[in-house]
mmCIF entry with sequence, helices, sheets and N, C-alpha, C, O atoms, coordinates in Angstrom:
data_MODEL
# 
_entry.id   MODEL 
# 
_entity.id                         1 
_entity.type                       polymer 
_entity.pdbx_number_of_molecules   1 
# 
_entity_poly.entity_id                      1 
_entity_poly.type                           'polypeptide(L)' 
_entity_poly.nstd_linkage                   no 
_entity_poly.nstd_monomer                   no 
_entity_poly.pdbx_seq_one_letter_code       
;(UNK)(UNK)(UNK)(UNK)(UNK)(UNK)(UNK)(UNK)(UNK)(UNK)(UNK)(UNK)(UNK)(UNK)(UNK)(UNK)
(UNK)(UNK)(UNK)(UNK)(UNK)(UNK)(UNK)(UNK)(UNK)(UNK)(UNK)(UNK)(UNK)(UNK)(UNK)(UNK)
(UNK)(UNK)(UNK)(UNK)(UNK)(UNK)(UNK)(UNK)(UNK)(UNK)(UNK)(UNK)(UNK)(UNK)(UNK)(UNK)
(UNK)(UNK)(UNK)(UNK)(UNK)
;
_entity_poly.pdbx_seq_one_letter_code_can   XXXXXXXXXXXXXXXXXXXXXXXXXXXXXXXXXXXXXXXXXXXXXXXXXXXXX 
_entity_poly.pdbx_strand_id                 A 
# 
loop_
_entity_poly_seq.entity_id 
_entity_poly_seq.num 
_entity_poly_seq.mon_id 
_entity_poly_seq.hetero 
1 1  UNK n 
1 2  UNK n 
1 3  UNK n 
1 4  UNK n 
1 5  UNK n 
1 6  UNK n 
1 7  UNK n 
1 8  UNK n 
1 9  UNK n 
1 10 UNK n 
1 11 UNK n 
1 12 UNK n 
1 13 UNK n 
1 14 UNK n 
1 15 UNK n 
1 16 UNK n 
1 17 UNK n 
1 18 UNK n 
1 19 UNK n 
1 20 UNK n 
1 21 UNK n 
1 22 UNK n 
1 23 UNK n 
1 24 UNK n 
1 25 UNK n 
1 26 UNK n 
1 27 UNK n 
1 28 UNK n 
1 29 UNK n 
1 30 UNK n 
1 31 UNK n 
1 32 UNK n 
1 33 UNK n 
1 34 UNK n 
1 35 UNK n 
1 36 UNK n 
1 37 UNK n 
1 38 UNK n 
1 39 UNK n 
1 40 UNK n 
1 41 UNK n 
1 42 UNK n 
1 43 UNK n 
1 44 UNK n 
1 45 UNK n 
1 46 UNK n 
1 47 UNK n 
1 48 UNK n 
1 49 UNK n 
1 50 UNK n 
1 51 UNK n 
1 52 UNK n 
1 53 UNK n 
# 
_struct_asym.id          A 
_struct_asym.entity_id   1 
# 
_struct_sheet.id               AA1 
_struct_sheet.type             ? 
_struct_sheet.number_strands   2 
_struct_sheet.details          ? 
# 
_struct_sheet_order.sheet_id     AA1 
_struct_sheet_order.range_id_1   1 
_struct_sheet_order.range_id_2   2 
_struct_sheet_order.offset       ? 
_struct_sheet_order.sense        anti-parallel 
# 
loop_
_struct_sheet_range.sheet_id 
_struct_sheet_range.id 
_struct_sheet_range.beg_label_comp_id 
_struct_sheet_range.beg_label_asym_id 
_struct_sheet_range.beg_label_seq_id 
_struct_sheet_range.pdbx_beg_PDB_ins_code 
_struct_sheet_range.end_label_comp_id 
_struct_sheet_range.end_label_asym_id 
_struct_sheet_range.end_label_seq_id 
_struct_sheet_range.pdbx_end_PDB_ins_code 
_struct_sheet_range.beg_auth_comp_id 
_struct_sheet_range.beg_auth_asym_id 
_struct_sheet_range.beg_auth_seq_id 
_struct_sheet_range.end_auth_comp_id 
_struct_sheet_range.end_auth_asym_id 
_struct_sheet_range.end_auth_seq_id 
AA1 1 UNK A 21 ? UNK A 23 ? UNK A 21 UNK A 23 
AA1 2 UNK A 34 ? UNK A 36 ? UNK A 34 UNK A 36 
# 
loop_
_atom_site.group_PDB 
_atom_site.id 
_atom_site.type_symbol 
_atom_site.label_atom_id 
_atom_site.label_alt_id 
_atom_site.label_comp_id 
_atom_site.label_asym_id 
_atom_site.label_entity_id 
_atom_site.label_seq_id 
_atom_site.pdbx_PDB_ins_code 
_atom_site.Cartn_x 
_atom_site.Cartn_y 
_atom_site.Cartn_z 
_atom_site.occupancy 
_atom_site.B_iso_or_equiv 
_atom_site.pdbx_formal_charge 
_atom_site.auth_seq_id 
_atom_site.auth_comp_id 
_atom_site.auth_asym_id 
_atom_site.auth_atom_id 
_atom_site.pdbx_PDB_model_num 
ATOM 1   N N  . UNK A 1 1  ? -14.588 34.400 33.291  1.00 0.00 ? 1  UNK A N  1 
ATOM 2   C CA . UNK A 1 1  ? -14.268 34.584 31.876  1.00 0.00 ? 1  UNK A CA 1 
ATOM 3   C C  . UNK A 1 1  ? -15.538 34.923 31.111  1.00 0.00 ? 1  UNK A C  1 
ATOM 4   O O  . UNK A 1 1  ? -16.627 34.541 31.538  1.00 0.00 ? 1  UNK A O  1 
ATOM 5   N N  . UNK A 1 2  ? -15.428 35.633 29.988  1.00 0.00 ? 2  UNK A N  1 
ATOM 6   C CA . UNK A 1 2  ? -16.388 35.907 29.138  1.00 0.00 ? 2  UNK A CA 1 
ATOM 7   C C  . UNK A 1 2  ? -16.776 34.966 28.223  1.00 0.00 ? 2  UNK A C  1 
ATOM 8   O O  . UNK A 1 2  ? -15.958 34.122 27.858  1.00 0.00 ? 2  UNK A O  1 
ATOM 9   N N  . UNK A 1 3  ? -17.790 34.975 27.833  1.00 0.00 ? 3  UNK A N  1 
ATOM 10  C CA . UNK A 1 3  ? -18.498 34.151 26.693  1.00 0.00 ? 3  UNK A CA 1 
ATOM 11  C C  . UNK A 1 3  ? -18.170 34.266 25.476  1.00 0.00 ? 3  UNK A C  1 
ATOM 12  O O  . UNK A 1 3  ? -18.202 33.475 24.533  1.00 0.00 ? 3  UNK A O  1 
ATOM 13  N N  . UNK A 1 4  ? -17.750 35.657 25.611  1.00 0.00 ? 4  UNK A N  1 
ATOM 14  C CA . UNK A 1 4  ? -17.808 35.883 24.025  1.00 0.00 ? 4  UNK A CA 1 
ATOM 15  C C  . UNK A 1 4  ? -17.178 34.831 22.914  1.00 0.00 ? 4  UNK A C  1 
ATOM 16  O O  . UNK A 1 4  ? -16.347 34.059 23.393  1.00 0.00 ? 4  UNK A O  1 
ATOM 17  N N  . UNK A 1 5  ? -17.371 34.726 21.905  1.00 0.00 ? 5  UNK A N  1 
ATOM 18  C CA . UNK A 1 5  ? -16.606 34.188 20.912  1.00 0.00 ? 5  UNK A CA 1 
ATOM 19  C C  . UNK A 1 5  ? -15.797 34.683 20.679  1.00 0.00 ? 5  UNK A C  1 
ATOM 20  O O  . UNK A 1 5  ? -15.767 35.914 20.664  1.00 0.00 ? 5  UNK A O  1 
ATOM 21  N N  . UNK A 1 6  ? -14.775 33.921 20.392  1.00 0.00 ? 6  UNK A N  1 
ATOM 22  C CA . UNK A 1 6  ? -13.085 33.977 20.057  1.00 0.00 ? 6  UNK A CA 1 
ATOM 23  C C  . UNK A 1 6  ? -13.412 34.392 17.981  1.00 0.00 ? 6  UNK A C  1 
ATOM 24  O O  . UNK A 1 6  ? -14.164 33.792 17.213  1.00 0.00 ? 6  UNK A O  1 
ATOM 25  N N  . UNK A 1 7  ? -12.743 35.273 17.773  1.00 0.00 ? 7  UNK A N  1 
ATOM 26  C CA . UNK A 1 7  ? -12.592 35.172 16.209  1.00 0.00 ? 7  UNK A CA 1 
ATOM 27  C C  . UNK A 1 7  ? -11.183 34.980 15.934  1.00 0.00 ? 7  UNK A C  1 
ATOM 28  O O  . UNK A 1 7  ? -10.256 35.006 16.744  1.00 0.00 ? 7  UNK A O  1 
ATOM 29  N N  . UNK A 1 8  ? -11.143 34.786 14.706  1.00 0.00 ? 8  UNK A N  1 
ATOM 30  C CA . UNK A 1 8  ? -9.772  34.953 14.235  1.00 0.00 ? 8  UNK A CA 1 
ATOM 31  C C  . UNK A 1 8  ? -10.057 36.016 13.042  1.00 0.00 ? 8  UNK A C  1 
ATOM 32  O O  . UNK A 1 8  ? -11.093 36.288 12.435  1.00 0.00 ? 8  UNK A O  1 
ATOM 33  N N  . UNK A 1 9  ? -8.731  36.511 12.946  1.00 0.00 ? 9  UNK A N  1 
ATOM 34  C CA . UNK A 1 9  ? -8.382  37.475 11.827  1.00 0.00 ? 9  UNK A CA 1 
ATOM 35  C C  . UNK A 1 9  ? -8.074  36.776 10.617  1.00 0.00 ? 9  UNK A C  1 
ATOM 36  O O  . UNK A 1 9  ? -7.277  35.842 10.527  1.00 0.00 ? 9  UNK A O  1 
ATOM 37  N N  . UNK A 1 10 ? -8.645  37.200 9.836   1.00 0.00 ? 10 UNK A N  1 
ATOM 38  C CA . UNK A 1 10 ? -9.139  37.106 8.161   1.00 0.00 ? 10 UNK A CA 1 
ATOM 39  C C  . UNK A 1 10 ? -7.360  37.000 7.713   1.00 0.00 ? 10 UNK A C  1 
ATOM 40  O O  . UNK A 1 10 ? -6.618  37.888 8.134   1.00 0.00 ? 10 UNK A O  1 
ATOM 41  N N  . UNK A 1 11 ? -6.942  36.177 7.087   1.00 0.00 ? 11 UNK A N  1 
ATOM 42  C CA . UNK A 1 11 ? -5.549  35.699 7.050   1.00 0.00 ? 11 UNK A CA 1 
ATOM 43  C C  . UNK A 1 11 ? -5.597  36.210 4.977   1.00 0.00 ? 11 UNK A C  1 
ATOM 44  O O  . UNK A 1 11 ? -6.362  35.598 4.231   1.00 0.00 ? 11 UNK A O  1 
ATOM 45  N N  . UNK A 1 12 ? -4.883  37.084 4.562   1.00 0.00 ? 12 UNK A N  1 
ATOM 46  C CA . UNK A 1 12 ? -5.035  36.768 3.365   1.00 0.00 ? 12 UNK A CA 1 
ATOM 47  C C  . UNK A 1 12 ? -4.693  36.073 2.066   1.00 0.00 ? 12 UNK A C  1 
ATOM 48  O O  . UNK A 1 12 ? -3.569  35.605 2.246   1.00 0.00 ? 12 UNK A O  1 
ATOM 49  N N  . UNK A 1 13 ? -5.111  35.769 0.826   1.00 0.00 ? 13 UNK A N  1 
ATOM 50  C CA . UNK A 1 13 ? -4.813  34.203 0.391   1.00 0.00 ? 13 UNK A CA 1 
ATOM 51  C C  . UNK A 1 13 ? -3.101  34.515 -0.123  1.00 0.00 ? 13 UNK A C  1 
ATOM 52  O O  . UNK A 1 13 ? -2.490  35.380 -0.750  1.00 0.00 ? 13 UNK A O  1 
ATOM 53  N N  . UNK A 1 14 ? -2.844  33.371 0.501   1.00 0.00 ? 14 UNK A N  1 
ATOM 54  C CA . UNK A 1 14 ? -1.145  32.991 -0.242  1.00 0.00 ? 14 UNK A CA 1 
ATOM 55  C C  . UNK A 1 14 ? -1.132  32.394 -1.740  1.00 0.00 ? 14 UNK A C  1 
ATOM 56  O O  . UNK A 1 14 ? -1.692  31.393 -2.186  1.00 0.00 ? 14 UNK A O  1 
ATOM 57  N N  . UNK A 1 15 ? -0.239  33.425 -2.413  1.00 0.00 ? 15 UNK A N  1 
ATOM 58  C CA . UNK A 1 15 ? 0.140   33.027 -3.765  1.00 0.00 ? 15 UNK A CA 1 
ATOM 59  C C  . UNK A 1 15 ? 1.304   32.793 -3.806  1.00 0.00 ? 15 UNK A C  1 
ATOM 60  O O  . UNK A 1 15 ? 1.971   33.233 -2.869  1.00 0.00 ? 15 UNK A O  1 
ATOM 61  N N  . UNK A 1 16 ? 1.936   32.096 -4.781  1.00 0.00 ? 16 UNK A N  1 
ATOM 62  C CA . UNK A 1 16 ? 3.465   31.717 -5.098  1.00 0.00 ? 16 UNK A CA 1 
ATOM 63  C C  . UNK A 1 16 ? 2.991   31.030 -6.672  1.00 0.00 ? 16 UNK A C  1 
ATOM 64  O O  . UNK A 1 16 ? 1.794   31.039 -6.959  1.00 0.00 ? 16 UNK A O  1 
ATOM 65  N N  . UNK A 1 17 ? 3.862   30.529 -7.509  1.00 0.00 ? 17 UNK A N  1 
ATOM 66  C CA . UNK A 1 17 ? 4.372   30.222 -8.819  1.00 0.00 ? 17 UNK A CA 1 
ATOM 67  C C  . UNK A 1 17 ? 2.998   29.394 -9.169  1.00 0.00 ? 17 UNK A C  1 
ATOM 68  O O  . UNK A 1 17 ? 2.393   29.700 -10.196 1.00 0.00 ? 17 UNK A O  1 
ATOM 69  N N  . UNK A 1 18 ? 2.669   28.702 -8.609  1.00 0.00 ? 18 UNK A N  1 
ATOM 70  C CA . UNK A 1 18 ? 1.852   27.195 -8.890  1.00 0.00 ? 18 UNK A CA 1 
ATOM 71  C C  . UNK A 1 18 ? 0.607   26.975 -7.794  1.00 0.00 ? 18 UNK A C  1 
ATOM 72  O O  . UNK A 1 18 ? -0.539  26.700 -8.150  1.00 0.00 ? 18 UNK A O  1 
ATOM 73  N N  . UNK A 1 19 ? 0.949   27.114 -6.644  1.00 0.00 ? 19 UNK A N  1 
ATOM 74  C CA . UNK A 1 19 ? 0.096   27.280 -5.745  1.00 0.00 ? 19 UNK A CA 1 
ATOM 75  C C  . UNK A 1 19 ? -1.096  28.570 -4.971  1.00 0.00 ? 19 UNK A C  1 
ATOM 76  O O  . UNK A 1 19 ? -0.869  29.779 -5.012  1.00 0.00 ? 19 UNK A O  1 
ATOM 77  N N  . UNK A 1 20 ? -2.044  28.087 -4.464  1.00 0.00 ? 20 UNK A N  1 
ATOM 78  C CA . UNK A 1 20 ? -2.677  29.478 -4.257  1.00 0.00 ? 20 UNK A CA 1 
ATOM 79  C C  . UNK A 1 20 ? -3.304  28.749 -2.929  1.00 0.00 ? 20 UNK A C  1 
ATOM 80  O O  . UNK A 1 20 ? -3.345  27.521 -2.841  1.00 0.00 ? 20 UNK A O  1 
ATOM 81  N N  . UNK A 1 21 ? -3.760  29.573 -1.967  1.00 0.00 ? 21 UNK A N  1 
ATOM 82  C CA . UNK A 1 21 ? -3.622  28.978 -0.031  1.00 0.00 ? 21 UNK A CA 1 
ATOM 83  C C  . UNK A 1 21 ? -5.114  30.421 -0.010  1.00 0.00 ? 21 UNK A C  1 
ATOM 84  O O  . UNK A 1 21 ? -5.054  31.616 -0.302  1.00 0.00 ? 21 UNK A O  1 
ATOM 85  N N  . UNK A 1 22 ? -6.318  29.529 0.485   1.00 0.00 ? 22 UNK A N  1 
ATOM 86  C CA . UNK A 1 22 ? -7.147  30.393 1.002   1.00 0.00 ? 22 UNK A CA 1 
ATOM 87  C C  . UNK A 1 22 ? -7.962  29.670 2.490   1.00 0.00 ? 22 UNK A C  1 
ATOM 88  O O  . UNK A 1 22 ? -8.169  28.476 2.706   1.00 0.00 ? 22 UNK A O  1 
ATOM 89  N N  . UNK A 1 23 ? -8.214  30.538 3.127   1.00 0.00 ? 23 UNK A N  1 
ATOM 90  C CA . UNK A 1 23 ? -8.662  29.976 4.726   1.00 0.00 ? 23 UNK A CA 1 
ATOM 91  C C  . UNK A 1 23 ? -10.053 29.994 4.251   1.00 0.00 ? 23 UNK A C  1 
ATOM 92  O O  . UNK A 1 23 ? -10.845 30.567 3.502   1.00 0.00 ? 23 UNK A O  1 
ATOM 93  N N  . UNK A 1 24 ? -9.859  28.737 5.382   1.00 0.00 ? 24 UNK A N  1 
ATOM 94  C CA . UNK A 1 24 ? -11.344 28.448 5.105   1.00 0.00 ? 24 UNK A CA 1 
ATOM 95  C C  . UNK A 1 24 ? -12.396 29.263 6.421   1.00 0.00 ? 24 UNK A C  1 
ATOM 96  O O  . UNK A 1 24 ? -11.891 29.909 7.339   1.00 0.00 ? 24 UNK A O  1 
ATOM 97  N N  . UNK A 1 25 ? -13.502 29.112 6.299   1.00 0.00 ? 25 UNK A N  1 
ATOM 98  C CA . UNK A 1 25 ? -14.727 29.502 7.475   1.00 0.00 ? 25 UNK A CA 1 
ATOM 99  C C  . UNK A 1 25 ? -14.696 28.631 8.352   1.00 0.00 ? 25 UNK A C  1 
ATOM 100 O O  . UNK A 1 25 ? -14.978 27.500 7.958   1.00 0.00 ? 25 UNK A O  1 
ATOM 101 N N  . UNK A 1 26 ? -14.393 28.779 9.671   1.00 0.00 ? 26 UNK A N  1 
ATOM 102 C CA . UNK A 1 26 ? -14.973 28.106 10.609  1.00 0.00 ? 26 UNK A CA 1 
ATOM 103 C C  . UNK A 1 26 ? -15.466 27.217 11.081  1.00 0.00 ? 26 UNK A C  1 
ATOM 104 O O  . UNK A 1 26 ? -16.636 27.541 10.873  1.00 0.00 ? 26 UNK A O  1 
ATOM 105 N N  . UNK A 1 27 ? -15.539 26.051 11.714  1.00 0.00 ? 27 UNK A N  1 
ATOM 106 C CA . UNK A 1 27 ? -16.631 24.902 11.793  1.00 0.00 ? 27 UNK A CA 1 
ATOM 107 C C  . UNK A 1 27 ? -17.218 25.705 13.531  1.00 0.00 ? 27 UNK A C  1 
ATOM 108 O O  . UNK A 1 27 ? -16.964 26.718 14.183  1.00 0.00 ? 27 UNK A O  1 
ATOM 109 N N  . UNK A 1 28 ? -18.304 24.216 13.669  1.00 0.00 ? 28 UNK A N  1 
ATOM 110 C CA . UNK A 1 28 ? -18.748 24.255 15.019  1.00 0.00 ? 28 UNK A CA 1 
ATOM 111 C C  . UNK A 1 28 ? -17.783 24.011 16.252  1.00 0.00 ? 28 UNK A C  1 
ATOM 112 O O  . UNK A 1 28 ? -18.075 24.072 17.447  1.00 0.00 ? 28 UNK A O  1 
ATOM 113 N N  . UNK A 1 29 ? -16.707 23.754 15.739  1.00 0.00 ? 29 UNK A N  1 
ATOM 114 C CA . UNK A 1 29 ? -15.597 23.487 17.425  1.00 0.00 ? 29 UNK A CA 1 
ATOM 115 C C  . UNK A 1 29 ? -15.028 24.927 17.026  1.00 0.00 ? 29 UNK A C  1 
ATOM 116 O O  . UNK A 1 29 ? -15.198 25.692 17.975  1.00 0.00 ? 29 UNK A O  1 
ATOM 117 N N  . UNK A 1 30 ? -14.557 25.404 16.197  1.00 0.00 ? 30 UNK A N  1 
ATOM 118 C CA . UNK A 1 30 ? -13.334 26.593 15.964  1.00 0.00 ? 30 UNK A CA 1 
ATOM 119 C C  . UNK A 1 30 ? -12.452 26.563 15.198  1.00 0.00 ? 30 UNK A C  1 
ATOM 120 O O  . UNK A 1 30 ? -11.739 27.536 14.955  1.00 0.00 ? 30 UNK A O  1 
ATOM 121 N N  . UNK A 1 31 ? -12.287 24.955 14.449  1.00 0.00 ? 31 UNK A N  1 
ATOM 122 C CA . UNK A 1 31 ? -11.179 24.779 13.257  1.00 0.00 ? 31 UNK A CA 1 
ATOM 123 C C  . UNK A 1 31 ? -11.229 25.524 12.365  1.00 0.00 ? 31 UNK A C  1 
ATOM 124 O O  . UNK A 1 31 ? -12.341 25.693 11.866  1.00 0.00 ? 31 UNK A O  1 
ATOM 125 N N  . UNK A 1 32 ? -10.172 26.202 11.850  1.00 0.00 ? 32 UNK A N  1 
ATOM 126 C CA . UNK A 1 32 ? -9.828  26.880 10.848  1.00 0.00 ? 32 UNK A CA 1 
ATOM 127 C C  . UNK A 1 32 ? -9.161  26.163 9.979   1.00 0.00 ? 32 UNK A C  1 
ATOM 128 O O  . UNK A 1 32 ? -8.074  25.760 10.393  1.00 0.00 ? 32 UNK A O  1 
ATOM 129 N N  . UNK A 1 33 ? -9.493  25.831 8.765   1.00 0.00 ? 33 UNK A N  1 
ATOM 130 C CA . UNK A 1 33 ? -8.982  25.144 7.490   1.00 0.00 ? 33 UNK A CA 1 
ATOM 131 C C  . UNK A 1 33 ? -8.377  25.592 6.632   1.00 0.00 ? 33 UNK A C  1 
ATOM 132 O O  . UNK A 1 33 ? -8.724  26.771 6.576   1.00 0.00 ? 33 UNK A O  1 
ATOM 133 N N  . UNK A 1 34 ? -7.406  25.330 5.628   1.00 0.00 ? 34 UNK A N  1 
ATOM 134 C CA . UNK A 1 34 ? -7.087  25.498 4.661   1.00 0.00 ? 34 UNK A CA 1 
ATOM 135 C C  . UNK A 1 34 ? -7.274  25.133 3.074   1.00 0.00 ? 34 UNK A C  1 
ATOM 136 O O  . UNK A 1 34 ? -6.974  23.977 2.777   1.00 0.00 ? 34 UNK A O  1 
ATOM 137 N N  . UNK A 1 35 ? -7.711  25.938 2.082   1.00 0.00 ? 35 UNK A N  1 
ATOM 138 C CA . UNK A 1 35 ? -7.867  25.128 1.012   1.00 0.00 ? 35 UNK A CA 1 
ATOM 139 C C  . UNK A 1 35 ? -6.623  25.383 -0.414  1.00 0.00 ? 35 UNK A C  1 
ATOM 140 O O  . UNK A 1 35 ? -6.359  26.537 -0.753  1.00 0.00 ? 35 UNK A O  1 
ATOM 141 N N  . UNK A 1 36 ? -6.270  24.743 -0.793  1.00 0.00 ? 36 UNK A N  1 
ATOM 142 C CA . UNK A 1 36 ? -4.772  24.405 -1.817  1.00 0.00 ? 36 UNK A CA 1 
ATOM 143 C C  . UNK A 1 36 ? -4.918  24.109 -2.924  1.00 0.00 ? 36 UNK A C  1 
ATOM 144 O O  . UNK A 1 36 ? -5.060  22.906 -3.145  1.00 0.00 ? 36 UNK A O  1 
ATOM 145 N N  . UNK A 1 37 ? -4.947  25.049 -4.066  1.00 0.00 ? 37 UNK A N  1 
ATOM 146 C CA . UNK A 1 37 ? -4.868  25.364 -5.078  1.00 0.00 ? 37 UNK A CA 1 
ATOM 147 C C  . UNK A 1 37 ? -3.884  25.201 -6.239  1.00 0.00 ? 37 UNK A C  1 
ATOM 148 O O  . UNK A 1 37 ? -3.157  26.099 -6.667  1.00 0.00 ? 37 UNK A O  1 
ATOM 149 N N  . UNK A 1 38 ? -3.961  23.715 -6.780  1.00 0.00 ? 38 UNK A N  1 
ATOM 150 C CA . UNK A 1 38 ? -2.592  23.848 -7.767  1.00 0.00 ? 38 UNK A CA 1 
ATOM 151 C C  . UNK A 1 38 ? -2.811  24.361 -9.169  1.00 0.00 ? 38 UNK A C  1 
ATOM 152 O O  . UNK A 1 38 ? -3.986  24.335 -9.537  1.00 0.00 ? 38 UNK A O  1 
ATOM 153 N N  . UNK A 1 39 ? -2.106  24.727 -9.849  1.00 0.00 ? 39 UNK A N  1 
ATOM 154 C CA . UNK A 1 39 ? -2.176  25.426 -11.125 1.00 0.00 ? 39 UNK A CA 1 
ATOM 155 C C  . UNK A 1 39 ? -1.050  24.188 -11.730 1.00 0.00 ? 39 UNK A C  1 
ATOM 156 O O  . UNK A 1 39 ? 0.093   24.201 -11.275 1.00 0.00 ? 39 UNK A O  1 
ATOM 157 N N  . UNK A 1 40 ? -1.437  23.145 -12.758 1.00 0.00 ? 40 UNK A N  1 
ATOM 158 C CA . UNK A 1 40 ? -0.680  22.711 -13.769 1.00 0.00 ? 40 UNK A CA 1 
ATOM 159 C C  . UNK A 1 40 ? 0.687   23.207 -14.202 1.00 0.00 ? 40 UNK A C  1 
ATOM 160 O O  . UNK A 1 40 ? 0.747   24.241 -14.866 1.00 0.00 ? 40 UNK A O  1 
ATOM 161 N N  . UNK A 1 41 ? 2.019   22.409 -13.805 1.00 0.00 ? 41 UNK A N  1 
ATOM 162 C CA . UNK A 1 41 ? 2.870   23.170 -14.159 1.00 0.00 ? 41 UNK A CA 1 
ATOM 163 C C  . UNK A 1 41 ? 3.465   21.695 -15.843 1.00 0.00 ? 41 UNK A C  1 
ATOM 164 O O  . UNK A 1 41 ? 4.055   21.829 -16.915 1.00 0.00 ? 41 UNK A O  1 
ATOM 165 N N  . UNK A 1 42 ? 2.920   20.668 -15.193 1.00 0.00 ? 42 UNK A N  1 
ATOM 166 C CA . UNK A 1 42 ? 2.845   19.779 -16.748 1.00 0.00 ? 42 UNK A CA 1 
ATOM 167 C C  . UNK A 1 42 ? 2.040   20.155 -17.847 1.00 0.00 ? 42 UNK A C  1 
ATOM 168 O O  . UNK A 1 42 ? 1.048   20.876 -17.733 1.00 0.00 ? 42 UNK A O  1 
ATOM 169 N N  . UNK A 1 43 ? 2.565   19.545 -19.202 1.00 0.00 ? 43 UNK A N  1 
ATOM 170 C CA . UNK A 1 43 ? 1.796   19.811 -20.086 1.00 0.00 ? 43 UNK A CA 1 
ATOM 171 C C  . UNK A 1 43 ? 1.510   18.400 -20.973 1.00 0.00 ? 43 UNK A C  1 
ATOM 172 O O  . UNK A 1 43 ? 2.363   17.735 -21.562 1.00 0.00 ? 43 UNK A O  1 
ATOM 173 N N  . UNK A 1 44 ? 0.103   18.148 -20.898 1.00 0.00 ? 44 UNK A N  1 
ATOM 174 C CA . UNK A 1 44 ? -0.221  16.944 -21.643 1.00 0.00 ? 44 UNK A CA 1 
ATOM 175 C C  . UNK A 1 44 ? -0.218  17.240 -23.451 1.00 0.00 ? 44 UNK A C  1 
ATOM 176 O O  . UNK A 1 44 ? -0.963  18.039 -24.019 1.00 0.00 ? 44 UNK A O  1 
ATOM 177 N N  . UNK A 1 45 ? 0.548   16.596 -23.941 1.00 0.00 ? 45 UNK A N  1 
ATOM 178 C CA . UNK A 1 45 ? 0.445   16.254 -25.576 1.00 0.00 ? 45 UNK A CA 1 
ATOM 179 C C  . UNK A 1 45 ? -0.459  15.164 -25.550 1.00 0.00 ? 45 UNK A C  1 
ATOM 180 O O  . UNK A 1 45 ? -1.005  14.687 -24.556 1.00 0.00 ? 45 UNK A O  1 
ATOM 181 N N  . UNK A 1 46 ? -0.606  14.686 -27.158 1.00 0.00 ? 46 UNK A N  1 
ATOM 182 C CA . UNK A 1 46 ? -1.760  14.081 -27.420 1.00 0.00 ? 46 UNK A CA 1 
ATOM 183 C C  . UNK A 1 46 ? -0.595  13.411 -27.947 1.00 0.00 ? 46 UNK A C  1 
ATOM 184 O O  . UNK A 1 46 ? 0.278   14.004 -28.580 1.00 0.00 ? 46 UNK A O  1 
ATOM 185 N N  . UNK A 1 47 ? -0.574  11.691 -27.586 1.00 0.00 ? 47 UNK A N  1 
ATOM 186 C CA . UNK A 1 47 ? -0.138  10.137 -27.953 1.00 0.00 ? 47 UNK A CA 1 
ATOM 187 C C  . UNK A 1 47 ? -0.486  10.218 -29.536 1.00 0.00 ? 47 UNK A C  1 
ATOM 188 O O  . UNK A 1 47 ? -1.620  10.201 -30.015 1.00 0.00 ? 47 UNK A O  1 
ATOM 189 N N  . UNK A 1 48 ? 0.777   10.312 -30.260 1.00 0.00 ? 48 UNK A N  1 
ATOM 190 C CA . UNK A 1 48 ? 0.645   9.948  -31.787 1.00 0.00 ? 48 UNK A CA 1 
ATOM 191 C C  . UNK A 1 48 ? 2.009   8.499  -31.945 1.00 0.00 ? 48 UNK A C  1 
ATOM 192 O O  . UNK A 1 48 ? 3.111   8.471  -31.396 1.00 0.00 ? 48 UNK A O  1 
ATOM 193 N N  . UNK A 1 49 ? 1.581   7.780  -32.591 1.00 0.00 ? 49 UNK A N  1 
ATOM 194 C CA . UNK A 1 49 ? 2.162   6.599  -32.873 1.00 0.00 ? 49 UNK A CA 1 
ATOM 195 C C  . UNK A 1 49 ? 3.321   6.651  -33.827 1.00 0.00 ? 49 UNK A C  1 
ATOM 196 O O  . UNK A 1 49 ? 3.091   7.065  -34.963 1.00 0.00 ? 49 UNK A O  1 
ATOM 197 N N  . UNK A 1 50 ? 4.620   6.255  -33.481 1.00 0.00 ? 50 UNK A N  1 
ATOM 198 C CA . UNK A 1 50 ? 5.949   6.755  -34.605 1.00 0.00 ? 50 UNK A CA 1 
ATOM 199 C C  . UNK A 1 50 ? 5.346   6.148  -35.995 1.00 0.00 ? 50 UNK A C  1 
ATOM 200 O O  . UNK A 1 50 ? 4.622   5.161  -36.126 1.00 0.00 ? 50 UNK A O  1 
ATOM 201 N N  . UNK A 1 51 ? 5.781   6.900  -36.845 1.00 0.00 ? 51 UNK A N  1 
ATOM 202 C CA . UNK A 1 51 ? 5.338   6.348  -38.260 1.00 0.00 ? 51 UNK A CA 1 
ATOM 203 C C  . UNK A 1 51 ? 6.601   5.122  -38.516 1.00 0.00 ? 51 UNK A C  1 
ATOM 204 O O  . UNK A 1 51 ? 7.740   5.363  -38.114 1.00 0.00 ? 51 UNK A O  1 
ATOM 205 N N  . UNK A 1 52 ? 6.355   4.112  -39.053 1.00 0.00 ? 52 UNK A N  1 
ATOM 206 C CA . UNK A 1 52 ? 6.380   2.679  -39.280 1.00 0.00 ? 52 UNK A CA 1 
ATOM 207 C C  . UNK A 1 52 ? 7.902   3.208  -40.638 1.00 0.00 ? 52 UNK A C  1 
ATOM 208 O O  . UNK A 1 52 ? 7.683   4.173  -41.371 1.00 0.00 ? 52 UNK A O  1 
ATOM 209 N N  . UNK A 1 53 ? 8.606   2.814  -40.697 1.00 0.00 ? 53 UNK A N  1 
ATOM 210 C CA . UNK A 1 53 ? 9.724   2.592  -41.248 1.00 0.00 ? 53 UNK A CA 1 
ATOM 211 C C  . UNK A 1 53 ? 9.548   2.006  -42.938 1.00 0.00 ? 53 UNK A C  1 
ATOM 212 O O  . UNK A 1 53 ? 10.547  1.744  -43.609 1.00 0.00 ? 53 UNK A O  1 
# 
């Protein structure tokens, strides 16, 4: 068998509504990672106190 190094093919990033999926680089064994991207689909208001009767 050959030596060469094994690559993998450049995967490109996954989008959808909220999420976004980009591969990561390589380690020293060969793992290929993933990194996961959420985009806020809540929305924070600012706590105001009911006015008093």
């Amino acid at each position: 068998m050959s030596e060469a190094k094994k690559t993998r093919i450049k995967v490109p990033d996954g989008k959808s509504r909220y999420l976004i999926t980009r591969q990561k680089e390589a380690n020293d064994k060969g793992y290929i990672g993933y990194d996961t991207i959420w985009e806020s689909f809540q929305k924070e208001v600012k706590y105001e106190t009911p006015k008093r009767p």
